[in-house]
C-alpha positions in Angstrom: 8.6 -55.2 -20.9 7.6 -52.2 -23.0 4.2 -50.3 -22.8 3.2 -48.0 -25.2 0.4 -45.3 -24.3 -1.3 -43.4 -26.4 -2.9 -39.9 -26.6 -4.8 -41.2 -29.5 -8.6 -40.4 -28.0 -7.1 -36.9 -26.3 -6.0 -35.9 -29.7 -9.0 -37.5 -31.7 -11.6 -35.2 -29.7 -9.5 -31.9 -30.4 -10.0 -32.4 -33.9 -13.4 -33.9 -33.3 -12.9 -37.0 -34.7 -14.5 -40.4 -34.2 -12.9 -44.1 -33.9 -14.6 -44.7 -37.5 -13.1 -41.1 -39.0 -9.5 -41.3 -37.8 -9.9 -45.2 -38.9 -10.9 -44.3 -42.5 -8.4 -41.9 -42.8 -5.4 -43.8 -41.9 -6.9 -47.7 -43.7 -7.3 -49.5 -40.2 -10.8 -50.7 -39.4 -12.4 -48.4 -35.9 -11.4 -52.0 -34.3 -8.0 -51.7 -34.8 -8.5 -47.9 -33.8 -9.7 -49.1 -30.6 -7.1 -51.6 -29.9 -5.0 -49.1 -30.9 -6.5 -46.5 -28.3 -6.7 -48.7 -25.0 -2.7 -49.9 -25.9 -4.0 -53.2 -26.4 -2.0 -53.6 -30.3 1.5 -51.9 -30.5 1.4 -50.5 -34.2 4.1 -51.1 -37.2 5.9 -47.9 -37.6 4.1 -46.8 -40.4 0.9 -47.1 -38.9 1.8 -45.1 -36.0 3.4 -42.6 -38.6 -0.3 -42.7 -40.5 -2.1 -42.0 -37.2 0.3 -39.4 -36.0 -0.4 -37.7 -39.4 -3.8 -37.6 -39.2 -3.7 -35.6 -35.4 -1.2 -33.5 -37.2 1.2 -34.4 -34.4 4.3 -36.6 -34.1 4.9 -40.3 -33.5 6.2 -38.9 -29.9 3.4 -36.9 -29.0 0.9 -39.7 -30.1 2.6 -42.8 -28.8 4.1 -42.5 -25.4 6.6 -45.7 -24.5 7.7 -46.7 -21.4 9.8 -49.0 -19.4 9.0 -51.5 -17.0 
């Protein structure tokens, strides 16, 4: 099984960003932001690509995936 992390609420409070701001900027609703947040939705590629974008960082530095 595959788990994906995220770094998504770490990376949101450097730029001082809100669920509803990073949400708006990459066209998901702040619920999908949180599911996206706790690892609870794994995201298509260009999502994650979106959201990496907005945190000015990369889909690795973002997403972290791991191996059971």
């Amino acid at each position: 099984m595959t788990i994906i992390n995220t770094r998504i609420k770490e990376l949101r409070a450097r730029y001082n960003l809100t669920q509803d701001d990073l949400a708006d900027k990459v066209g998901v609703t702040r619920q999908t932001m949180l599911y996206l947040e706790k690892g609870k939705y794994n995201p298509s590629l260009v999502l994650a690509y979106k959201v990496a974008k907005a945190l000015n960082s990369t889909i690795e530095e973002v997403f972290i995936i791991e191996e059971e």
